[in-house]
VEXRO-325280 format. One record per residue (C-alpha): residue number from 1; x, y, z; residue in three letters. Coordinates in nm, 2 decimals, decimal comma, always signed. Layout:
<recs>
REC num   east  north     up residu
REC NUM      X      Y      Z    ALA
...
</recs>
This chain:
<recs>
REC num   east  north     up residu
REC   1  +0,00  +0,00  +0,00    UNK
REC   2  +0,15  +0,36  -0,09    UNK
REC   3  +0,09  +0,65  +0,18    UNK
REC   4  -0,27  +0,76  +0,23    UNK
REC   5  -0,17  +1,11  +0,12    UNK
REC   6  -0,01  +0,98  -0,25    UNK
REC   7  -0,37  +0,77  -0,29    UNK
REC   8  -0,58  +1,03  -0,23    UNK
REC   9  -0,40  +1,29  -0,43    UNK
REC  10  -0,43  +1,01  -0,70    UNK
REC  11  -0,76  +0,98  -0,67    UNK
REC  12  -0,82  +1,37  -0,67    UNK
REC  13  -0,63  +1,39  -0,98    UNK
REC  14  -0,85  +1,07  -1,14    UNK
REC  15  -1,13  +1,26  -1,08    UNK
REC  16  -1,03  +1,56  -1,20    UNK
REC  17  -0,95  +1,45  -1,48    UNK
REC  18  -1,28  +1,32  -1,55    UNK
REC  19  -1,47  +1,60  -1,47    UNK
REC  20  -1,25  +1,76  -1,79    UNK
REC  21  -1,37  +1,44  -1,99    UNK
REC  22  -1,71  +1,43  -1,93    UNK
REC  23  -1,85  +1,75  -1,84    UNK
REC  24  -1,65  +1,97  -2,07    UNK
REC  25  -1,62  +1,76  -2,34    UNK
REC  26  -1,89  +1,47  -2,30    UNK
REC  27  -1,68  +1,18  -2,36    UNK
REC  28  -1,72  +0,88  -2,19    UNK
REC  29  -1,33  +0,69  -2,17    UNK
REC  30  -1,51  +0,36  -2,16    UNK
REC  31  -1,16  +0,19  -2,02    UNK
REC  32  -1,11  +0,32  -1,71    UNK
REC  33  -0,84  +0,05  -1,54    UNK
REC  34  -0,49  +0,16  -1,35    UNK
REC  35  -0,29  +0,03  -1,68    UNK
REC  36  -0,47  +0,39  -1,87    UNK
REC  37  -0,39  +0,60  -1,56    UNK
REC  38  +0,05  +0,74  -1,55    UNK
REC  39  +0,20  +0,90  -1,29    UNK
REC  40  +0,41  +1,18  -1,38    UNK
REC  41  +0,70  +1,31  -1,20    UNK
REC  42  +0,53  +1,48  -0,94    UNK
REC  43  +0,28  +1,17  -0,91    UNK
REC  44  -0,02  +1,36  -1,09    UNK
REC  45  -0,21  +1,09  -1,30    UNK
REC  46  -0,30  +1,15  -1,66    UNK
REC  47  -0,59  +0,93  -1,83    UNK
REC  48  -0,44  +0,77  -2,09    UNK
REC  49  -0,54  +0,55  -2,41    UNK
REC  50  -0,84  +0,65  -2,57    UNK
REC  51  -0,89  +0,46  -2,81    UNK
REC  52  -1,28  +0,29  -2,72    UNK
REC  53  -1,35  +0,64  -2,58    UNK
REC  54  -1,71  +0,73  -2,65    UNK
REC  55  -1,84  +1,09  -2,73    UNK
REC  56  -2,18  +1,14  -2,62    UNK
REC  57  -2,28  +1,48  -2,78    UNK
REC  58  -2,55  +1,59  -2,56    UNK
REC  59  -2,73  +1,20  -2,57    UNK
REC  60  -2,70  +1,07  -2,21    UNK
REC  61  -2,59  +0,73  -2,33    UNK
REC  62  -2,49  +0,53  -2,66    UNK
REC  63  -2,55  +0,17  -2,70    UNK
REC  64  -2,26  -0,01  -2,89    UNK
REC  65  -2,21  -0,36  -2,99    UNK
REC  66  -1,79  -0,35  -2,98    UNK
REC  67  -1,77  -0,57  -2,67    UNK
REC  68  -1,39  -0,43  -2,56    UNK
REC  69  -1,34  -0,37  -2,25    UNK
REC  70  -1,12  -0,49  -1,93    UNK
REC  71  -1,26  -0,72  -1,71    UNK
REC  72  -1,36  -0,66  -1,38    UNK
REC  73  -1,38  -0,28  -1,45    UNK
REC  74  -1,68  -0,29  -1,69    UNK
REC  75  -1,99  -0,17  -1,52    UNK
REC  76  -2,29  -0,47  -1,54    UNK
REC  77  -2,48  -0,23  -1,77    UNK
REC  78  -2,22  -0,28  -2,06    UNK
REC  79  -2,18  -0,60  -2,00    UNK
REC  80  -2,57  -0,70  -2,02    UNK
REC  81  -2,67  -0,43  -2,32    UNK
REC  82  -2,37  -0,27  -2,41    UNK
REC  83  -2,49  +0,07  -2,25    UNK
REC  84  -2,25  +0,29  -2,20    UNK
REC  85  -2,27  +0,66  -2,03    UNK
REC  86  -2,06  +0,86  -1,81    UNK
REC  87  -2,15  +0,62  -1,50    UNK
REC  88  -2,02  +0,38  -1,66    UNK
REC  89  -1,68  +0,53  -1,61    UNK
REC  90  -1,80  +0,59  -1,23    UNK
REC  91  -1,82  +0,25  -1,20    UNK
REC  92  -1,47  +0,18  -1,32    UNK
REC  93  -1,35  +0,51  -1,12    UNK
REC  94  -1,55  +0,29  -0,80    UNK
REC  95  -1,32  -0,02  -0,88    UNK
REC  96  -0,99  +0,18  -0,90    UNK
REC  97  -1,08  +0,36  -0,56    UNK
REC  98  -1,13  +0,03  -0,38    UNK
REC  99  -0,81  -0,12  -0,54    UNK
REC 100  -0,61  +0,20  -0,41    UNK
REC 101  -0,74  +0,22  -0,05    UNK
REC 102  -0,76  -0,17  +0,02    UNK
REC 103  -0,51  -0,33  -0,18    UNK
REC 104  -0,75  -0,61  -0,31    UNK
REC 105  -1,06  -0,64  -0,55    UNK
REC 106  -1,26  -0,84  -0,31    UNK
REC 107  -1,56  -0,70  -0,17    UNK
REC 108  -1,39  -0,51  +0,12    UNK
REC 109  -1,45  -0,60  +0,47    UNK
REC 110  -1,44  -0,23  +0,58    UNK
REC 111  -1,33  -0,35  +0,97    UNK
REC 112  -1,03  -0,56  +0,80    UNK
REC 113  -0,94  -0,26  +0,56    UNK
REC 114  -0,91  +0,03  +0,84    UNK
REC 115  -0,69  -0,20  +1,11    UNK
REC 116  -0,45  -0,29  +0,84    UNK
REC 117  -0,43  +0,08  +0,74    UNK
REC 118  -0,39  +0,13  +1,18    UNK
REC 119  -0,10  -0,17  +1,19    UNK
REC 120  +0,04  +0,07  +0,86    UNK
REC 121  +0,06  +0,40  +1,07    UNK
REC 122  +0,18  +0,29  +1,36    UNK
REC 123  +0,47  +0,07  +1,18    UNK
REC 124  +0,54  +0,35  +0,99    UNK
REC 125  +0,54  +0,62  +1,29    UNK
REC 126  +0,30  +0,84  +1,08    UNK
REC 127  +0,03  +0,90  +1,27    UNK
REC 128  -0,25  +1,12  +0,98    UNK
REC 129  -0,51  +1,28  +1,23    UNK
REC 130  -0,83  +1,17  +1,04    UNK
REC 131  -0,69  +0,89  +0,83    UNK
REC 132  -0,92  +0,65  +0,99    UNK
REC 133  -1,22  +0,90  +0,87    UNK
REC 134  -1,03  +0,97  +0,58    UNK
REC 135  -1,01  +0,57  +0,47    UNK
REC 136  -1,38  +0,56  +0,57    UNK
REC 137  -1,53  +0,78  +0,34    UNK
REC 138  -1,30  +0,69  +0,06    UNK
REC 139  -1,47  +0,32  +0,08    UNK
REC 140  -1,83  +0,51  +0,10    UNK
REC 141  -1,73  +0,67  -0,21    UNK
REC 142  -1,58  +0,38  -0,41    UNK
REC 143  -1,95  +0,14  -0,32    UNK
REC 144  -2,14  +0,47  -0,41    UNK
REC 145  -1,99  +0,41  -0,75    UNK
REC 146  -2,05  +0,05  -0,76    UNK
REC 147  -2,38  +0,05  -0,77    UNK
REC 148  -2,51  -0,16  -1,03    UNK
REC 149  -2,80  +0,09  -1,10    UNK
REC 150  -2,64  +0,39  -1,33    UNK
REC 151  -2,89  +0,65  -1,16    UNK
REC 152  -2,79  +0,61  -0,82    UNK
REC 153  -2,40  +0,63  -0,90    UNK
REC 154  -2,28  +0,98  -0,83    UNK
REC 155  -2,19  +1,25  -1,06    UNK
REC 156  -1,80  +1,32  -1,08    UNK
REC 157  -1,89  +1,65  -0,96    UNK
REC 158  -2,01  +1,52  -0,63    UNK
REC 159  -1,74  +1,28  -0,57    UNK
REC 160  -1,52  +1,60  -0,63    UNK
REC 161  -1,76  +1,79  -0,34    UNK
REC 162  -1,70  +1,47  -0,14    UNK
REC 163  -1,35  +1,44  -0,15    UNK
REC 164  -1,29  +1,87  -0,09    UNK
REC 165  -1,51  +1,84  +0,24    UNK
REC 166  -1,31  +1,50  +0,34    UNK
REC 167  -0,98  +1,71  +0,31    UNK
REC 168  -1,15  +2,06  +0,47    UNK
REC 169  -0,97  +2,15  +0,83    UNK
REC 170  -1,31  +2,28  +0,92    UNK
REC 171  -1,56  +1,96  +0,92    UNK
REC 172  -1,67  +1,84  +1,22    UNK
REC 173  -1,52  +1,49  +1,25    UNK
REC 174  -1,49  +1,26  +1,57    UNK
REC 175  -1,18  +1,11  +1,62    UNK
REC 176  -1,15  +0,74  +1,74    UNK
REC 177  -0,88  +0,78  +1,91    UNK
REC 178  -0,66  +0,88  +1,64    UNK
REC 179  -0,40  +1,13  +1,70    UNK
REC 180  -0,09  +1,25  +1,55    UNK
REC 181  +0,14  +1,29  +1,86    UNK
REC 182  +0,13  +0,87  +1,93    UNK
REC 183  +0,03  +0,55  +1,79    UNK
REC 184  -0,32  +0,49  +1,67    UNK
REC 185  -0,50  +0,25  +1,97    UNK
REC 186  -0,70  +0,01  +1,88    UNK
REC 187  -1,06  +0,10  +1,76    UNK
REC 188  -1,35  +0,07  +1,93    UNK
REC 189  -1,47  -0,23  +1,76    UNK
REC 190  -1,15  -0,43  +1,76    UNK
REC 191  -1,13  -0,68  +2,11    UNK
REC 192  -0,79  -0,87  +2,00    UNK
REC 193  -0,48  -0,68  +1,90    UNK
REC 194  -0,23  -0,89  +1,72    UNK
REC 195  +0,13  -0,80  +1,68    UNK
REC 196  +0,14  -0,98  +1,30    UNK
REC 197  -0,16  -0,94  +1,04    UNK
REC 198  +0,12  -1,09  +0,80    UNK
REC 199  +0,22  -1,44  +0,86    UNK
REC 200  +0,52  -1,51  +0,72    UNK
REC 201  +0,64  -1,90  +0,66    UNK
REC 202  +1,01  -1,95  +0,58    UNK
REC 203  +1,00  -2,26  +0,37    UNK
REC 204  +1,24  -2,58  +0,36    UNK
REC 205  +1,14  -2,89  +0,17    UNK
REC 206  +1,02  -3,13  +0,42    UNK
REC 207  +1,01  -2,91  +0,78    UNK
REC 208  +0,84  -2,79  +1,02    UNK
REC 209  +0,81  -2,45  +0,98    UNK
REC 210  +0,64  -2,25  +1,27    UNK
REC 211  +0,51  -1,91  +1,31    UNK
REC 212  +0,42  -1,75  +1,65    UNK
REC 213  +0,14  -1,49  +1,71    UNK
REC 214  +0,06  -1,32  +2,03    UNK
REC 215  -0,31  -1,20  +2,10    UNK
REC 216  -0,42  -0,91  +2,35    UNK
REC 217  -0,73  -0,87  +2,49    UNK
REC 218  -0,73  -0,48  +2,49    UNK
REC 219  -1,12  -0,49  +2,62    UNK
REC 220  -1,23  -0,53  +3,01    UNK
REC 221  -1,44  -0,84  +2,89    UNK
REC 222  -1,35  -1,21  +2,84    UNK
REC 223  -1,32  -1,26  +2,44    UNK
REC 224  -1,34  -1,63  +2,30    UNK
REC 225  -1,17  -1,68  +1,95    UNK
REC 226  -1,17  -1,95  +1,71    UNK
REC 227  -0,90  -2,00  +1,39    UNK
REC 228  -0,98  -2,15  +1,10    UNK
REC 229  -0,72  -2,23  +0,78    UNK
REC 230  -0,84  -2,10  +0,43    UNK
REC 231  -0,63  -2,25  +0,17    UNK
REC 232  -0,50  -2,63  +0,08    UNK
REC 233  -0,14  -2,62  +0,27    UNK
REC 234  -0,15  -2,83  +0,62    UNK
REC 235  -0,10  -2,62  +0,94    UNK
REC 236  -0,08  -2,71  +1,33    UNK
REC 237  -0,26  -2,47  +1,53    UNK
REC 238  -0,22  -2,43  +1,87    UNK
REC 239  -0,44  -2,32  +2,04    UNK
REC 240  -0,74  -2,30  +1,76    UNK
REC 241  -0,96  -2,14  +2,05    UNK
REC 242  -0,96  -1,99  +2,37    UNK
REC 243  -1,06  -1,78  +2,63    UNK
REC 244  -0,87  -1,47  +2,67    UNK
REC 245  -0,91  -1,29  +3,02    UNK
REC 246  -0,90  -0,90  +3,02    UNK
REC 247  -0,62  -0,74  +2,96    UNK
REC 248  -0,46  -1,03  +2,89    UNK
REC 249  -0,25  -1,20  +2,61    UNK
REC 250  -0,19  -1,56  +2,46    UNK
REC 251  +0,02  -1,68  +2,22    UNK
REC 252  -0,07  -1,89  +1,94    UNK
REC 253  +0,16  -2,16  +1,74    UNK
REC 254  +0,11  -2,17  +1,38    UNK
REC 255  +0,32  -2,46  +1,22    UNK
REC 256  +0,35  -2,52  +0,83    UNK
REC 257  +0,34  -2,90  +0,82    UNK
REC 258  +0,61  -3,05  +0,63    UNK
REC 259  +0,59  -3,05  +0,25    UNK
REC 260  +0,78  -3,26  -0,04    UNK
REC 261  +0,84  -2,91  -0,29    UNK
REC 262  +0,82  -2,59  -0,23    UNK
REC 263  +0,43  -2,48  -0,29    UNK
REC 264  +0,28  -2,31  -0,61    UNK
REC 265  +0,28  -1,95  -0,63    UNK
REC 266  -0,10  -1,95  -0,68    UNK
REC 267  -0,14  -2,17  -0,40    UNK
REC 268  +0,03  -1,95  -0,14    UNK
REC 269  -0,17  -1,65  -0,26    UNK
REC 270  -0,44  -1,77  -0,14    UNK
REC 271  -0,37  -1,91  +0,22    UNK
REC 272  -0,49  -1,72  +0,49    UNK
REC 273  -0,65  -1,80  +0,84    UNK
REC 274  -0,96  -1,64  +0,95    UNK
REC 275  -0,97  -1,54  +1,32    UNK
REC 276  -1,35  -1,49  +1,48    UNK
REC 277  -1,36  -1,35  +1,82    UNK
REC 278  -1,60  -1,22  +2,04    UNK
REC 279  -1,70  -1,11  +2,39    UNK
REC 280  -1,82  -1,40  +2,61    UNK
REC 281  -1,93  -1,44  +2,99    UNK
REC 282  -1,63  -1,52  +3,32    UNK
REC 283  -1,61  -1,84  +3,34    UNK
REC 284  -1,63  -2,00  +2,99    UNK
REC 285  -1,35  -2,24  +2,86    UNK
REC 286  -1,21  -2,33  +2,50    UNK
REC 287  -1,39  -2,63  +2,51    UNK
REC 288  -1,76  -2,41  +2,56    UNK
REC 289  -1,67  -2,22  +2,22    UNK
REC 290  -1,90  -2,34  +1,96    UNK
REC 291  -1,99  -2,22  +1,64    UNK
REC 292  -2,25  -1,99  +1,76    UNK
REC 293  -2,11  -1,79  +1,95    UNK
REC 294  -1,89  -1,64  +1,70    UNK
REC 295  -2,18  -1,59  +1,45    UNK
REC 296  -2,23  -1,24  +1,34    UNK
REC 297  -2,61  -1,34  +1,18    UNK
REC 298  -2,75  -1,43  +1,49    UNK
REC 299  -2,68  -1,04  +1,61    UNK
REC 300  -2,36  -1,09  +1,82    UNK
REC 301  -2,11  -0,85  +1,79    UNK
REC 302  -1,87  -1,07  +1,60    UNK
REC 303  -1,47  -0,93  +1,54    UNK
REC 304  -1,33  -1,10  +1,20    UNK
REC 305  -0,99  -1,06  +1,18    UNK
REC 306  -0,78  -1,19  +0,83    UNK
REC 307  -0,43  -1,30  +0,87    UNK
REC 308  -0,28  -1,31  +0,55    UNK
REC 309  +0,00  -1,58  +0,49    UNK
REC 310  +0,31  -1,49  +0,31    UNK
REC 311  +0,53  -1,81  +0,24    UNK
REC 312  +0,91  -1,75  +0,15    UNK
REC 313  +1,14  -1,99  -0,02    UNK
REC 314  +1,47  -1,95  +0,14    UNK
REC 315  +1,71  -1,86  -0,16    UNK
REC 316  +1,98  -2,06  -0,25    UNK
REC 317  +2,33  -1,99  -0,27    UNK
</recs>
């Protein structure tokens, strides 16, 4: 992830530039993707690459049957009748603003999103004032856009409005906790903090290779948590649940099992364990922790935490 401050300048200058495009010269770019967007020297984007471009002259939209287009930026309204307008580039502008703020094209888990960007600032020791506000309403902005009905996709112009009142010293914003002068403590919603979201495996053909993680209960209540493996590699966990008192740590043993070759790159990207936690009553042990209780669809207030797994081949000399 690049500095909040490069991505939204990026974005600023993304959407600037289509306000030029499409209300002073009603063109519709039609292949919106970060491949048509340079940086220049002073990291101020330029849409690039024109060549499906789409000029509207005064109609609100055009119905083509050239089916180019990139994948995964198309909005569903080209895809199913070849409709093209100028939402259809704020659909593509709503896929590029999720890709910049979350680092993924998943459907963001807004809760996973913001502590990563938290674990970010305070590695980094830079400590933005409203960056957890800032993130926020970046998100709000990029689903806005993805819409899948046209009409209810903003204008360009409002996301422009948007983004000058997210950056104005002046609006009333309430801080959770962040503040430049320290780290950023955990948010109000978060029960374990965990001193790795990144798990990183250094591999050797046929060891154990384990991985330690330490959880802190940074609540005044008991928290029960549960891990569960995503992904086709073998892992020891220990312990997969437990009870953590307040104010209280536990460590937890992740071993990679011993494999014959070094794993596929398109295997390892998608390993990851999936950590549910939640707040439970004294007296409740790891063996009481059943499904239910970490089930945010029966209303409890349910903490999903992904740990992403990195695994490294040791080079050779």
């Amino acid at each position: 992830m690049e500095a909040l401050t490069d991505i939204l300048l990026i974005i600023r200058g993304i959407c600037d530039g289509l306000v030029y495009l499409h209300t002073e010269k009603g063109i519709v770019h039609r292949d919106m993707k970060p491949e048509n967007i340079l940086l220049d020297d002073l990291m101020i984007p330029k849409i690039t690459d024109f060549g499906i471009s789409k000029l509207l002259d005064g109609a609100t939209h055009a119905v083509t049957s050239d089916p180019t287009g990139s994948r995964g930026y198309c909005a569903p309204e080209f895809i199913a009748r070849g409709e093209v307008s100028i939402r259809s580039d704020i659909y593509s502008l709503g896929v590029i603003i999720k890709e910049l703020v979350t680092g993924c094209k998943d459907e963001p888990d807004i809760q996973n999103v913001l502590r990563r960007w938290r674990y970010k600032w305070n590695k980094s020791a830079n400590y933005p004032p409203f960056g957890y506000q800032q993130v926020s309403k970046c998100i709000e902005i990029a689903l806005r856009c993805l819409s899948d009905s046209p009409k209810k996709r903003p204008k360009i112009s409002d996301i422009v409005s948007m983004l000058n009142t997210m950056e104005s010293p002046n609006e009333h914003i309430t801080n959770l906790g962040n503040s430049p002068a320290g780290p950023i403590s955990a948010y109000p919603w978060e029960l374990l903090e965990f001193d790795l979201l990144e798990l990183n495996f250094p591999f050797e053909v046929n060891k154990q290779i384990p991985c330690s993680l330490q959880l802190t209960n940074v609540t005044d209540d008991y928290v029960a948590f549960d891990i569960e493996m995503m992904g086709i590699l073998r892992y020891c966990i220990k312990p997969e649940k437990r009870v953590v008192p307040p104010r209280s740590m536990c460590n937890v043993m992740l071993t990679l099992q011993p494999h014959e070759r070094v794993p596929h790159a398109m295997v390892c990207k998608d390993e990851l364990f999936i950590l549910k936690c939640a707040a439970v009553s004294e007296g409740l042990t790891a063996e009481d922790i059943i499904e239910d209780m970490l089930n945010k669809k029966l209303g409890k207030e349910v903490d999903k935490v992904t740990l992403k797994v990195v695994i490294l081949p040791l080079a050779i000399d």
